[in-house]
N, C-alpha and C positions, 0 to 999 in steps of 0.2 A: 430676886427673892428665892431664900431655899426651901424643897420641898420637906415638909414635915411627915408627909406618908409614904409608904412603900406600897400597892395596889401588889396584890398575890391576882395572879392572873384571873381568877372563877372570878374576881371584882373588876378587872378592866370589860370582860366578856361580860358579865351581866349588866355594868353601867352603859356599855356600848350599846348591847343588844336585847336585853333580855332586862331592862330595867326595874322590872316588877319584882324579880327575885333578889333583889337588895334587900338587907333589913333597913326597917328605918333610920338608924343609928350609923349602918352603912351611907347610906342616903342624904342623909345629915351632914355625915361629916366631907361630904364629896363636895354637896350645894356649898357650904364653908368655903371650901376652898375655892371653889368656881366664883363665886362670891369678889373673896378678896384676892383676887386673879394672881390666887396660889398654887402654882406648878405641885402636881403630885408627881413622884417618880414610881419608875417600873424598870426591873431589870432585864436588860437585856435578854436573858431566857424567854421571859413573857410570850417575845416576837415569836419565835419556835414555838412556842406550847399554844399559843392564838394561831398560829399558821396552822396546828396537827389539829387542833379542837374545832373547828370553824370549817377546815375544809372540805368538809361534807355537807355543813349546810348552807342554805341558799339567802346566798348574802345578795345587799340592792348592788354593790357592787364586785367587780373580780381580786379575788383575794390579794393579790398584789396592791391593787389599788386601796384595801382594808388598810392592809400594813401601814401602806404609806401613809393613809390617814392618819394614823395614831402619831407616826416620828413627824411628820409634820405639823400636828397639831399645838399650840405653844403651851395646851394646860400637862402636857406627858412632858417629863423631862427622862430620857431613857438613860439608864447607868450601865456602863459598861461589865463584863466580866472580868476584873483585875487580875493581879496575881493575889493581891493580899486576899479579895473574896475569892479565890481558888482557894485559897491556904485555908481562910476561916470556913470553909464549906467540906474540907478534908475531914473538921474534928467536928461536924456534926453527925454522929453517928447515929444519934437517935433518929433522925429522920432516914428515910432509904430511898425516897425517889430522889434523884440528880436534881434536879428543877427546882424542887422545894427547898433541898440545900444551898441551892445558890440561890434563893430568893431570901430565903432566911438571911444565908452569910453577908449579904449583900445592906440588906437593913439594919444587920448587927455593925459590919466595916462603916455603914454611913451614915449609925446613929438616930436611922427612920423609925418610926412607929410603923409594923407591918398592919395593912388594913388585909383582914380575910376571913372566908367562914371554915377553913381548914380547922378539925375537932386536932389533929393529929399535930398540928403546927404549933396550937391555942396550949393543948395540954400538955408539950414537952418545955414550954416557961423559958424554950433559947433564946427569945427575942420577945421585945413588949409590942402586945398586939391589939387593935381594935377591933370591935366586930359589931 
């Protein structure tokens, strides 16, 4: 089965850890998928931005061991950095963090619906987003 979401990183770390600061709608559409044992994907940036985000706080387990939870888990389906999402992440220039552009370019190359509460990601309309 393929994944129909793209998870913008502040939604793999608040569903992982921090579950209360999902919106309901967030929430929703996550149980969905867990539900109908729907694979969501995350771009490979994610790993990096969850390793820089997280490693200051005090996880039950050692950050390594976090990661590997996520790629080992069978409801993440991780997408790589291609060339083509290199390419479509070139011409997004509205956005300016690197990360965000390749999570964008990434859902745009893969056709995902990006799930996120990014106001900056939502209001530049590059990619159709849930929140």
């Amino acid at each position: 089965m393929q994944p129909r979401l793209l998870l913008d990183t502040h939604i793999v770390i608040r569903w992982l850890i921090e579950t209360k600061k999902l919106t309901r709608e967030q929430a929703r559409l996550l149980d969905v998928a867990v539900r109908r044992n729907e694979p969501v994907a995350i771009s490979a940036i994610t790993l990096l931005e969850i390793a820089l985000l997280v490693s200051g706080q005090k996880l039950k387990v050692e950050l390594a061991e976090f990661l590997e939870a996520i790629v080992s888990n069978p409801i993440f389906r991780v997408l790589p950095l291609t060339a083509e999402v290199a390419a479509e992440a070139a011409f997004l220039a509205a956005l300016v963090d690197p990360a965000d552009r390749t999570i964008v370019a990434t859902a745009r190359v893969q056709r995902l619906t990006l799930l996120t509460s990014d106001e900056r990601i939502i209001d530049s309309g590059l990619v159709k987003t849930a929140n």
